[in-house]
C-alpha positions as CSV (number, residue, x, y, z in Angstrom):
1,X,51.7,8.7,-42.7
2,X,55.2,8.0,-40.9
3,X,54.0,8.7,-38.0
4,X,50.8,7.1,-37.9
5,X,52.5,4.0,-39.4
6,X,54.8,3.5,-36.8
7,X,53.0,3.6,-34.0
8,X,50.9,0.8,-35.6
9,X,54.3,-1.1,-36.1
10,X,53.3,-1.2,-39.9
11,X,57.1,0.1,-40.2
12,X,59.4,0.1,-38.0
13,X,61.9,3.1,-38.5
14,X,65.6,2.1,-37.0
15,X,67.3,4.8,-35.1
16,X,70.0,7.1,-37.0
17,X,73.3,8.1,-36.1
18,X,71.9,11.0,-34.2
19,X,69.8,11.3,-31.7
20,X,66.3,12.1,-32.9
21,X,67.1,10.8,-36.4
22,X,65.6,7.9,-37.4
23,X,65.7,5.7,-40.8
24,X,63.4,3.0,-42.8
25,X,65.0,1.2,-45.6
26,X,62.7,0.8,-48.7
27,X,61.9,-2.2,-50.9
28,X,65.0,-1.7,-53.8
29,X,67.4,-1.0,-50.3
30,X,67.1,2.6,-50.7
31,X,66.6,4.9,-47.8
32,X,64.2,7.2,-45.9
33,X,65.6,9.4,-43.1
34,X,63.5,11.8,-40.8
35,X,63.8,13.3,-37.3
36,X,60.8,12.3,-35.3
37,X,60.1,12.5,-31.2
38,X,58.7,10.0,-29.2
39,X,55.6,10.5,-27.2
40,X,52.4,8.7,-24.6
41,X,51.2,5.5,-25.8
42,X,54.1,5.2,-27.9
43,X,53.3,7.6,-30.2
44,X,55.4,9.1,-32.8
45,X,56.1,12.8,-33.8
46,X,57.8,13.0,-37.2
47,X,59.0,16.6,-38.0
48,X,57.7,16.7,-42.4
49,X,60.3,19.1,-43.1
50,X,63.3,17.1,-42.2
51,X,62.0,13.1,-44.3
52,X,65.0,13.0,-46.8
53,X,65.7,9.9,-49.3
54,X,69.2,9.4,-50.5
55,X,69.7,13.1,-49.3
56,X,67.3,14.7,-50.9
57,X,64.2,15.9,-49.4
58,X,61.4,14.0,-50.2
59,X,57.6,15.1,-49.7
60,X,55.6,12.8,-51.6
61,X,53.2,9.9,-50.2
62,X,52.2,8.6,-53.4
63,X,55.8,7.7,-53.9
64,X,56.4,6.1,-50.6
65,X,53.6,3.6,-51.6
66,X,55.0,3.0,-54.2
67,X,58.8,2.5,-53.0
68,X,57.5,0.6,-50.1
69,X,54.8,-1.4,-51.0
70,X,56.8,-4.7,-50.0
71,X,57.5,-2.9,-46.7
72,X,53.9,-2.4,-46.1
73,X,53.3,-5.7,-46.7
74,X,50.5,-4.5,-49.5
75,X,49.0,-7.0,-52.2
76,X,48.1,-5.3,-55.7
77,X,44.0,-5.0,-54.9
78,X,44.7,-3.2,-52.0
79,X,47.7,-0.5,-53.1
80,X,45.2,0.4,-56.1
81,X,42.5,1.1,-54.0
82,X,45.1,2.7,-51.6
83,X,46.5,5.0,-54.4
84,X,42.9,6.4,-55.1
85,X,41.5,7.0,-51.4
86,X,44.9,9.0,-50.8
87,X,44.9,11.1,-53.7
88,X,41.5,11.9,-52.9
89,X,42.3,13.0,-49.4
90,X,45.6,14.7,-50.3
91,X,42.8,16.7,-53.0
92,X,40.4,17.6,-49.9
93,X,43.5,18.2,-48.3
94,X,44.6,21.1,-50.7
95,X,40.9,22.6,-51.1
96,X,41.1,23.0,-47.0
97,X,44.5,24.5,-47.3
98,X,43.7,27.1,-49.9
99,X,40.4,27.8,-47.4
100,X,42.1,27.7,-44.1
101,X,41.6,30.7,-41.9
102,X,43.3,32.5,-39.1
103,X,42.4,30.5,-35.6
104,X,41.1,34.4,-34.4
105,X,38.4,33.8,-37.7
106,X,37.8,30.0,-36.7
107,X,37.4,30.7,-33.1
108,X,34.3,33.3,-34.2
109,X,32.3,30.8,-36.1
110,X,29.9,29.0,-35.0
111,X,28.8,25.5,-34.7
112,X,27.9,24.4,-37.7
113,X,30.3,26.5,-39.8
114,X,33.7,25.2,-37.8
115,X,32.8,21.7,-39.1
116,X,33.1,22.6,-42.7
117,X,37.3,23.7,-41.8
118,X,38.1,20.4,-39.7
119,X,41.1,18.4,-41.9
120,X,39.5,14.9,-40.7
121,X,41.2,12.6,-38.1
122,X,44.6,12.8,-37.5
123,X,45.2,9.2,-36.8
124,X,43.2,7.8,-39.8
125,X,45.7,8.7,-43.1
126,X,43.3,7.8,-45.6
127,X,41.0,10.8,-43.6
128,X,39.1,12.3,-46.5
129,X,38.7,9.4,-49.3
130,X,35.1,9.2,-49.6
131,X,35.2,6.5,-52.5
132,X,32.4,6.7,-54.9
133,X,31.8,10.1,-54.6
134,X,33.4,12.0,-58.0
135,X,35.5,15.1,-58.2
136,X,32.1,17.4,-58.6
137,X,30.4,15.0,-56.0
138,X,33.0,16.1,-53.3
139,X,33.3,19.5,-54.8
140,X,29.3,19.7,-53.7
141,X,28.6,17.5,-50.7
142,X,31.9,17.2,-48.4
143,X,31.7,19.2,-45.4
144,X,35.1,21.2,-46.6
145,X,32.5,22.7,-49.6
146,X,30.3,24.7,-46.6
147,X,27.4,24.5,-49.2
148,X,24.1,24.0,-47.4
149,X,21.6,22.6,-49.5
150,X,17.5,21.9,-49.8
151,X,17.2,18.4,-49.7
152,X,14.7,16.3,-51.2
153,X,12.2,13.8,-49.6
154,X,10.1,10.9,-50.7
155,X,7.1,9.1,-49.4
156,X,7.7,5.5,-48.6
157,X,4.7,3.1,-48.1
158,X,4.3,1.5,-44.8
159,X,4.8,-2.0,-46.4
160,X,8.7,-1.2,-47.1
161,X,9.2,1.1,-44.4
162,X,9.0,1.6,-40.3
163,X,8.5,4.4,-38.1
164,X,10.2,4.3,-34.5
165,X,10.2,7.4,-31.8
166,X,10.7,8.4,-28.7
167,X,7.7,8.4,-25.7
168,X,7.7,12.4,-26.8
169,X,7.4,11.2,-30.6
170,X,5.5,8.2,-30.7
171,X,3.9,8.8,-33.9
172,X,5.4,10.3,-37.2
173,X,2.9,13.0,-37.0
174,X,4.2,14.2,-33.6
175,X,7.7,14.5,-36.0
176,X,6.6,15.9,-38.5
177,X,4.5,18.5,-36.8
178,X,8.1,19.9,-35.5
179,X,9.6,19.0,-38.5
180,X,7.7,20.3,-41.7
181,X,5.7,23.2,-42.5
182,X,1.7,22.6,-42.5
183,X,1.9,23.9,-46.1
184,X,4.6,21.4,-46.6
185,X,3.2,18.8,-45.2
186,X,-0.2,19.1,-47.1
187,X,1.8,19.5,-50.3
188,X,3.4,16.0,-50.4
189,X,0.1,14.3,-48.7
190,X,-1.2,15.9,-52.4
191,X,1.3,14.6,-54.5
192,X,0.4,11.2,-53.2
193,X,-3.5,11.8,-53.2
194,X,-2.7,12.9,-57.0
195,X,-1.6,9.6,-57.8
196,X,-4.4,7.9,-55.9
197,X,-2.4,7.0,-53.1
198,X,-3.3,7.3,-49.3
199,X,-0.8,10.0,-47.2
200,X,-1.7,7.3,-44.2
201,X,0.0,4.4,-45.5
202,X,3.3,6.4,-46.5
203,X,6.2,7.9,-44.3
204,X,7.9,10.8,-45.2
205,X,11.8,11.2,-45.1
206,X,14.8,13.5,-46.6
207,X,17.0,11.6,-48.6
208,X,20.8,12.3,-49.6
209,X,20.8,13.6,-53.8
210,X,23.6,11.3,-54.3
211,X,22.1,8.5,-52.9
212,X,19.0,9.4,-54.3
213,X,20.7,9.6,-58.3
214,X,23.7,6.7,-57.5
215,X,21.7,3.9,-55.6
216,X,17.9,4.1,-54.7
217,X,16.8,4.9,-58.4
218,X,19.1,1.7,-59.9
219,X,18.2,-0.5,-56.7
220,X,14.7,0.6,-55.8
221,X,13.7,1.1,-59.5
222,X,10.2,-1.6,-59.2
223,X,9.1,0.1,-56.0
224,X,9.6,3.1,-57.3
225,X,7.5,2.1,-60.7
226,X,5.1,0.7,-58.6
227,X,4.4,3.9,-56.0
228,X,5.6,2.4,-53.1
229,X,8.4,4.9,-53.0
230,X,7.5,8.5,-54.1
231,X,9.6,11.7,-54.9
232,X,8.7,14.7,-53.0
233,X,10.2,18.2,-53.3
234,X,12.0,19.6,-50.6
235,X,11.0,20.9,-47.4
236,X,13.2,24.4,-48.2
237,X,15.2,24.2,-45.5
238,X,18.8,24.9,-45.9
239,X,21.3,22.3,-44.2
240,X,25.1,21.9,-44.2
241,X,26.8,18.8,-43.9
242,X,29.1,17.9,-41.4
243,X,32.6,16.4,-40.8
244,X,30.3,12.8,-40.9
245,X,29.5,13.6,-44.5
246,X,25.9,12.2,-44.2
247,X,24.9,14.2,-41.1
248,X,23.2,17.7,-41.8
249,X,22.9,20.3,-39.4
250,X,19.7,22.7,-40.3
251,X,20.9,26.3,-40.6
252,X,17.6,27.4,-41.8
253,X,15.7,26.5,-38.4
254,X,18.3,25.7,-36.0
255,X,16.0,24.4,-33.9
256,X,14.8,21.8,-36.3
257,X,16.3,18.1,-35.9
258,X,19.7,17.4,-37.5
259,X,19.1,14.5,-39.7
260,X,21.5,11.3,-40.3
261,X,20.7,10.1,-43.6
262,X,22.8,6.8,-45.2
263,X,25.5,7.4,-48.1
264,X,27.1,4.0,-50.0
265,X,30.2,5.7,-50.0
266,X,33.4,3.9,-48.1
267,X,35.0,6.7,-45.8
268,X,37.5,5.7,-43.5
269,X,36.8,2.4,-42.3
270,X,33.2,1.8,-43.4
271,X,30.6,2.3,-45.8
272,X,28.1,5.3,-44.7
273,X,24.8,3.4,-44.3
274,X,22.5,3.0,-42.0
275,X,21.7,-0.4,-40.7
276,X,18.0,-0.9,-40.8
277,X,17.8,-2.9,-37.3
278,X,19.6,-0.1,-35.4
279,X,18.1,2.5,-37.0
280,X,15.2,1.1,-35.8
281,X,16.6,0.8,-32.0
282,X,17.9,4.5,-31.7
283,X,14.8,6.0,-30.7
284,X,15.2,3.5,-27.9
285,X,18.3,3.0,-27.3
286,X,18.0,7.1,-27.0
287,X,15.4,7.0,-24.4
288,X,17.9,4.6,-21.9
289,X,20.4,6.5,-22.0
290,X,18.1,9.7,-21.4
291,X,16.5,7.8,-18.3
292,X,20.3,7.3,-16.4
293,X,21.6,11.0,-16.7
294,X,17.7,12.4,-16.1
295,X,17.5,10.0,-12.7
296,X,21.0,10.3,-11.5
297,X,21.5,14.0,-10.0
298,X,25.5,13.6,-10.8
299,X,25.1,13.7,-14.6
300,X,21.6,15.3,-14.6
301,X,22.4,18.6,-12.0
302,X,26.9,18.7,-11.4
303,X,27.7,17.8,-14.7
304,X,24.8,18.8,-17.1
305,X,26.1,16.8,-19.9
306,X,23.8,17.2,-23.1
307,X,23.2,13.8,-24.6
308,X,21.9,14.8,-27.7
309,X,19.7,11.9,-28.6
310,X,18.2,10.0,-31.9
311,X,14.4,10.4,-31.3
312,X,13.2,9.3,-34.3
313,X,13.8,7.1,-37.2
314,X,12.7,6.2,-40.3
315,X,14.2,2.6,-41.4
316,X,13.3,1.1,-45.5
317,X,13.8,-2.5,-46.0
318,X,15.1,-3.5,-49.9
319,X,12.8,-6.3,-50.6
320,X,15.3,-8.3,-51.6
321,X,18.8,-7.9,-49.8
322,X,17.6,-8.2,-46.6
323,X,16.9,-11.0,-46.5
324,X,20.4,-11.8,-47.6
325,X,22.8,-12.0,-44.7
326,X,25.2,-13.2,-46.5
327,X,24.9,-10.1,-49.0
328,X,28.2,-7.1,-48.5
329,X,26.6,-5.3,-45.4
330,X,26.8,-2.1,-47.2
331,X,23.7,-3.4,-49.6
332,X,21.3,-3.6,-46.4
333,X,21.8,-0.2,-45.3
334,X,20.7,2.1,-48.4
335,X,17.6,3.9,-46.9
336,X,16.5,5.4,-43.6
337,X,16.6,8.4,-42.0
338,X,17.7,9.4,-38.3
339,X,16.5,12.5,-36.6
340,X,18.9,13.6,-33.6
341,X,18.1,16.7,-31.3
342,X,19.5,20.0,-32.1
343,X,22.2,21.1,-30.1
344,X,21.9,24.9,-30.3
345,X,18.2,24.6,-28.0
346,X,20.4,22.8,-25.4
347,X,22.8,25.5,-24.9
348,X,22.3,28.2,-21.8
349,X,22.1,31.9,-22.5
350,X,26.3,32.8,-23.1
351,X,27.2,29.1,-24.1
352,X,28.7,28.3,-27.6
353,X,30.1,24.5,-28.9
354,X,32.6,23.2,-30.3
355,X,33.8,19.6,-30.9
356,X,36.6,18.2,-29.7
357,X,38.3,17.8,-32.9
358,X,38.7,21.6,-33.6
359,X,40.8,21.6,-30.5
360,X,43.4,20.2,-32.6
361,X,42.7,22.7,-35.3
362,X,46.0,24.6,-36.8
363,X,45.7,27.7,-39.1
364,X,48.5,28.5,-41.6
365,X,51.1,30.7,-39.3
366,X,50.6,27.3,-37.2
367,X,48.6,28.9,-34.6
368,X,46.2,26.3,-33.4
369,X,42.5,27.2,-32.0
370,X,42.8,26.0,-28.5
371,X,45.8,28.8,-28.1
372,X,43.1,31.1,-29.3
373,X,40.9,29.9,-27.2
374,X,43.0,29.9,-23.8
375,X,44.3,33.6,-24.8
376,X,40.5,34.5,-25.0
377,X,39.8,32.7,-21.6
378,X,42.4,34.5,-19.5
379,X,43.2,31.6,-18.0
380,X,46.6,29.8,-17.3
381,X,46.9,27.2,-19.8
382,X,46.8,24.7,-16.9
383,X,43.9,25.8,-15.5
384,X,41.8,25.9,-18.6
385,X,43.0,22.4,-19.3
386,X,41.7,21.7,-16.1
387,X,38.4,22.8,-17.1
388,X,38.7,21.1,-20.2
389,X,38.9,17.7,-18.5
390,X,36.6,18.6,-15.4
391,X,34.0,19.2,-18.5
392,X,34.9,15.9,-20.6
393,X,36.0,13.0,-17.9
394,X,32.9,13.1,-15.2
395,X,30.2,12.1,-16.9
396,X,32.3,9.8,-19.0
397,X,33.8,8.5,-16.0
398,X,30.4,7.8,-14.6
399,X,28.5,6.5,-17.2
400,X,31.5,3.6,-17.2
401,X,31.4,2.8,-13.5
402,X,28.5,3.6,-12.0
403,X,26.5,2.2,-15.5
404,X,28.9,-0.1,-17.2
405,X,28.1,1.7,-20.6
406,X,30.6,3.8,-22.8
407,X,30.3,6.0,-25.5
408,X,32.7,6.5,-28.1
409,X,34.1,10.1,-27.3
410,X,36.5,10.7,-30.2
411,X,36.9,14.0,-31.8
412,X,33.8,14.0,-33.9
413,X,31.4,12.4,-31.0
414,X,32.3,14.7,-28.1
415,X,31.7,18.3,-28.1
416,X,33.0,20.8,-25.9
417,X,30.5,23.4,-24.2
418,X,32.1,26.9,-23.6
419,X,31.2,29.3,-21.6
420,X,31.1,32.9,-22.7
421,X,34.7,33.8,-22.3
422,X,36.0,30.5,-23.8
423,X,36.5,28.4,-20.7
424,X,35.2,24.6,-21.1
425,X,32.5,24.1,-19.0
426,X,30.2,20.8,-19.6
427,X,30.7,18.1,-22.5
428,X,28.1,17.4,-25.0
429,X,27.6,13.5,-26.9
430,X,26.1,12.2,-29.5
431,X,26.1,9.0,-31.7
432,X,24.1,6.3,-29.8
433,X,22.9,3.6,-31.3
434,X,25.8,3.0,-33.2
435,X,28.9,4.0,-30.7
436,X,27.7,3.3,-27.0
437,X,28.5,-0.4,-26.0
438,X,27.8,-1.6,-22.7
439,X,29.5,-4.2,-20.4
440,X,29.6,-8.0,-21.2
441,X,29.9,-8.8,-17.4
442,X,26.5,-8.8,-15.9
443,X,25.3,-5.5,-13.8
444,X,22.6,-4.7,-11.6
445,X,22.1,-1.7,-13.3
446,X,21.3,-2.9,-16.7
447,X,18.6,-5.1,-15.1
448,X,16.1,-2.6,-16.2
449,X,17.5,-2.2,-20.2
450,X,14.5,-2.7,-21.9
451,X,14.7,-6.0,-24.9
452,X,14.9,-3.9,-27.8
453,X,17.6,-2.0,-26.4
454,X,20.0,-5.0,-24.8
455,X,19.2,-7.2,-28.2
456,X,21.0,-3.6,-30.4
457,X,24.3,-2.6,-27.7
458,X,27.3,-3.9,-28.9
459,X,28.7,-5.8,-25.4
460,X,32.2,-5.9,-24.3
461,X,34.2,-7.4,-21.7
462,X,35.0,-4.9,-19.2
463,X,39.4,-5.4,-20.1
464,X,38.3,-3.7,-23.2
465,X,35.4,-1.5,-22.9
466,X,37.7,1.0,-21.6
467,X,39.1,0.8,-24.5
468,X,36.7,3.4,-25.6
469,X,37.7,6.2,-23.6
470,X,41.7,5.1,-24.3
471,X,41.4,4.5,-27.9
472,X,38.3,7.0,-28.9
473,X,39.5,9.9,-26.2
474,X,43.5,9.5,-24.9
475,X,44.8,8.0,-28.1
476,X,42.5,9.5,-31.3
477,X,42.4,12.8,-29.4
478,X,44.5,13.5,-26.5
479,X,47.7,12.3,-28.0
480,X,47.5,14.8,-30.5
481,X,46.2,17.6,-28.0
482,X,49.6,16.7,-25.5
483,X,52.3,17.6,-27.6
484,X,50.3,20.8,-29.5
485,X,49.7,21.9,-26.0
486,X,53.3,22.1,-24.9
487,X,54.6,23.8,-27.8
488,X,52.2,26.2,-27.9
489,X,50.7,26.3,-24.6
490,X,53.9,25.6,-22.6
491,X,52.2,22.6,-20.8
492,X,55.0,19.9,-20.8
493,X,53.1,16.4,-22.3
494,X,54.2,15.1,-19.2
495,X,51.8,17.8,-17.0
496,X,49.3,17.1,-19.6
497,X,48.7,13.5,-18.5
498,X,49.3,14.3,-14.8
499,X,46.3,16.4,-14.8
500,X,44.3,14.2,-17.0
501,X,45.1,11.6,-14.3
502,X,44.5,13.7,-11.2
503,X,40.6,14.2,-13.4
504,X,40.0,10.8,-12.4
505,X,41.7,10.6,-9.2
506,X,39.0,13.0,-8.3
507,X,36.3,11.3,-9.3
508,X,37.2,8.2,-8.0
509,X,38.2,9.8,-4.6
510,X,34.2,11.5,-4.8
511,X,32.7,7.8,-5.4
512,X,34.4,5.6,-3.3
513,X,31.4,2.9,-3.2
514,X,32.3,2.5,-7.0
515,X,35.9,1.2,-5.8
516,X,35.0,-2.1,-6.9
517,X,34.4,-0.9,-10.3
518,X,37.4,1.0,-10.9
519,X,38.9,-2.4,-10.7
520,X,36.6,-3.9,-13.2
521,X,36.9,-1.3,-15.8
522,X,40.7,0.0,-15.0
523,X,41.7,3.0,-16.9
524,X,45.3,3.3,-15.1
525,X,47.1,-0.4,-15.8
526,X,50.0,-0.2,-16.6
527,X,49.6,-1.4,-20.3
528,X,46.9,-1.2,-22.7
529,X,46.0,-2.7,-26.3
530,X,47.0,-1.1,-29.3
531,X,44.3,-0.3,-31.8
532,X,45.2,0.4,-35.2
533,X,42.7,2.0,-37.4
534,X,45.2,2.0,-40.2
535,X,46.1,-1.4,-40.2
536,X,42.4,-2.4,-40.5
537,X,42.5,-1.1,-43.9
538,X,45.9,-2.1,-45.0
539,X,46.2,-5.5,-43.9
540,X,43.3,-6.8,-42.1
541,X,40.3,-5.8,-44.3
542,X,41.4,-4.4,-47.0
543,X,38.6,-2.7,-49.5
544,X,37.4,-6.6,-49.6
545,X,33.3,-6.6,-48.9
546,X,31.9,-8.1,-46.3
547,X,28.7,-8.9,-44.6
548,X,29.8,-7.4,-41.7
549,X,31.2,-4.0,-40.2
550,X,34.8,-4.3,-39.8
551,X,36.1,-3.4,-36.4
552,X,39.8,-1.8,-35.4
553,X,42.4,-4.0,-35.0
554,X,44.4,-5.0,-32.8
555,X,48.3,-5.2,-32.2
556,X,50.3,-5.7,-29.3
557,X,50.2,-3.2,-26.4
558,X,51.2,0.1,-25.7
559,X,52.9,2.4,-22.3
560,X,49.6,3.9,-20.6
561,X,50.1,7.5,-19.4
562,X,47.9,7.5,-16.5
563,X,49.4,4.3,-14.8
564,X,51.5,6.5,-12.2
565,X,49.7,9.0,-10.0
566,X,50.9,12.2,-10.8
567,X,53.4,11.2,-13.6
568,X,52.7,11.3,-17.6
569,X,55.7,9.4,-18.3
């Protein structure tokens, strides 16, 4: 929290007598004292075990919102709210702890079971608050539980809802035929011929329990009465949620879709919906993407990045609030269903994933994963950080110059490929429609976006597209990753950046018809802007509604690494 804070200039610690030592006075003039180190984009690295108050050491949050509340600059709405969302994540926080295992145990597991031990993002504070769920709610359906579950789906007539697919899956049978059972499907087209109902004019989607019990019975109750929405059983297929919360991963039939479903619960920034016009778009915006990396041979053939796209989608209108604009966004994003392609049918023979957040991963000696993993590899830690960034930058790097498009590759998004002796090899993506934005300035390349797809992409200016790959990849991931990696790794942060920077030297260097574009989208100037995902929620936005997603803000600028060639000062 001190750390985080600071480098949002939310405080702003004075230094101490001693070098290293820094203080913050608190609202009744007391003080808080703590040894911290500085590091890239400005970042700060307080040690926990050295935060003192009048002497004393002092280990408690809670308190420190309370003693500096005026500091913070908080009003009363928002300190309440704050109070709740931290005890909740210092409570999630505890269950991981008691749970943790060795990073020899966590480099074993697979996939879908390494989610269920990540401790949330590092630069968010408020990681794991999940408000509206209660005590038994998280206890059931956060990823730190590991409990897959059966869920349930319902039947929704074709007057409420809308079915959209890729070319491959143009029709909800084509889905379903991969997604159900025959015996399941002829089971819910009999529950609806039971109740005279016609299977055509109905689609069939999973749906979240909890949103199911807390929201669609109380807010779709007359559709419901009337048959327009239907309860099915479940298909029997186990899945586990993942670090998202309302994505689940099949671990019955891996190579069964993972499915996106919305949840009106507020968790970090924004509620868990799904909005109904871009749930709409995936399936499209999925099939654009698909068409650059499958006709370019440096994404399709060198890099082999997986896009792991949103085929198909389910999207369920509420009669009434949407057509509200004006309604709190979170009320027009209750029902849908995304289906994104498995990742285990996209691996080679050998290959195992990971996602980039586990990289960051600690166990409870303090040994983190990506020690583990470069022991395992037999590689010099430079050289597997090498890899690491040969596998991540390239087809990042491309998709923003050649294509003017960005994802957003934070630690949750990207996902690292190995091969079979640990070693980094290609990157996988996912999170389209609602994390790839595209350039405001016009390109020849996006001549060819089909309507659907330009009317859904967020557009940037080019200054802050990159933005993306600073904020989302250097900043939320990177920063983190520097400093674990000289401790434990003996990599000084300083050779960290240089060979992050000497990544895109080379890629540039291979493209040199793209020079222009390097200049567009410039990932090396000097300074950059300083987003603040904790400052959204303590002073921008609050827990206020809105109609609306909120967006980061932003504060000043930060020191940019990767400005020198071959420095990470």
């Amino acid at each position: 929290m001190l750390g985080e804070f600071a480098y949002e200039e939310i405080i702003e610690p004075r230094p101490g007598e001693d070098d290293g030592l820094y203080t913050l006075t608190l609202d009744a003039g007391g003080t808080l004292a703590f040894r911290a180190t500085r590091g890239s984009y400005g970042s700060w690295r307080v040690d926990a075990g050295t935060v003192t108050s009048e002497g004393r050491p002092f280990t408690d949050p809670l308190r420190f919102l309370m003693l500096a509340r005026g500091v913070l600059a908080l009003d009363g709405a928002t300190l309440g709210h704050l109070v709740r969302e931290l005890s909740t994540t210092l409570a999630a926080d505890v269950r991981l702890d008691h749970t943790a295992l060795s990073a020899d145990r966590l480099a074993d597991l697979g996939y879908a079971e390494l989610e269920g031990h990540q401790t949330g993002h590092p630069w968010i504070v408020l990681n794991k608050g999940r408000i509206g769920f209660s005590a038994p709610d998280a206890a059931r359906w956060a990823p730190e539980a590991r409990t897959a579950a059966a869920l349930p789906w319902i039947a929704v007539s074709t007057s409420l809802a809308t079915y959209s697919g890729v070319p491959a899956l143009r029709t909800p049978d084509l889905l379903y035929a991969l997604e159900l059972d025959a015996a399941v499907r002829e089971r819910y087209d009999r529950v609806l011929r039971d109740r005279g109902l016609d299977p055509a004019a109905y689609l069939y989607l999973p749906v979240h329990p909890w949103q199911w019990d807390e929201v669609l019975l109380p807010l779709y109750t007359a559709e419901i009465a009337r048959g327009a929405v239907v309860p099915l059983p479940s298909d029997g297929d186990l899945r586990l949620p993942q670090q998202s919360v309302r994505t689940f991963l099949n671990v019955d039939r891996p190579d069964r879709h993972t499915v996106k479903l919305p949840l009106s619960v507020l968790n970090t920034l924004v509620w868990r919906g799904l909005p109904t016009e871009r749930t709409l778009a995936a399936p499209a915006v999925t099939a654009w993407v698909h068409g650059l990396r499958d006709a370019d041979p440096f994404l399709r053939d060198e890099c082999g990045v997986i896009l792991l796209g949103e085929v198909a989608s389910v999207a369920v209108e509420h009669p009434l609030y949407d057509h509200l604009p004006e309604v709190p966004y979170q009320y027009k994003e209750l029902l849908g269903a995304i289906w994104r392609e498995p990742l285990q049918a996209r691996l080679a023979p050998g290959e195992r994933a990971r996602t980039l957040a586990s990289l960051l991963q600690t166990d409870p000696a303090g040994r983190a994963l990506t020690a583990e993993l470069v022991a395992r590899s037999g590689l010099a830690p430079a050289v597997w950080l090498e890899r690491l960034f040969a596998a991540l930058l390239p087809p990042l790097l491309h998709f923003l110059y050649r294509y003017g498009t960005v994802f957003s590759p934070h630690g949750e998004n990207a996902i690292v490929v190995f091969d079979d002796q640990d070693a980094p090899v290609r990157l996988a993506i996912k999170d389209f429609v609602d994390d790839v934005n595209v350039s405001a300035l016009p390109l020849p390349e996006h001549d060819t976006m089909p309507r659907e797809v330009k009317d859904v992409l967020l557009t940037e200016e080019p200054g802050f597209l990159v933005q993306f790959i600073h904020s989302g990849l250097f900043v939320g991931v990177f920063r983190y990753l520097a400093p674990l990696c000289e401790d434990q790794l003996g990599v000084s942060e300083a050779e960290f950046w240089s060979l992050v920077r000497a990544e895109i030297d080379r890629h540039q260097d291979r493209f040199p018809e793209l020079r222009e574009r390097f200049e567009t989208f410039d990932l090396l100037t000097p300074r950059i802007a300083r987003l603040c995902l904790n400052r959204n929620r303590l002073h921008l936005d609050g827990y206020r509604d809105r109609a609306q997603r909120p967006h980061a803000a932003v504060h000043g600028t930060v020191p940019n690494p990767l400005a020198s060639r071959g420095s990470g000062g």
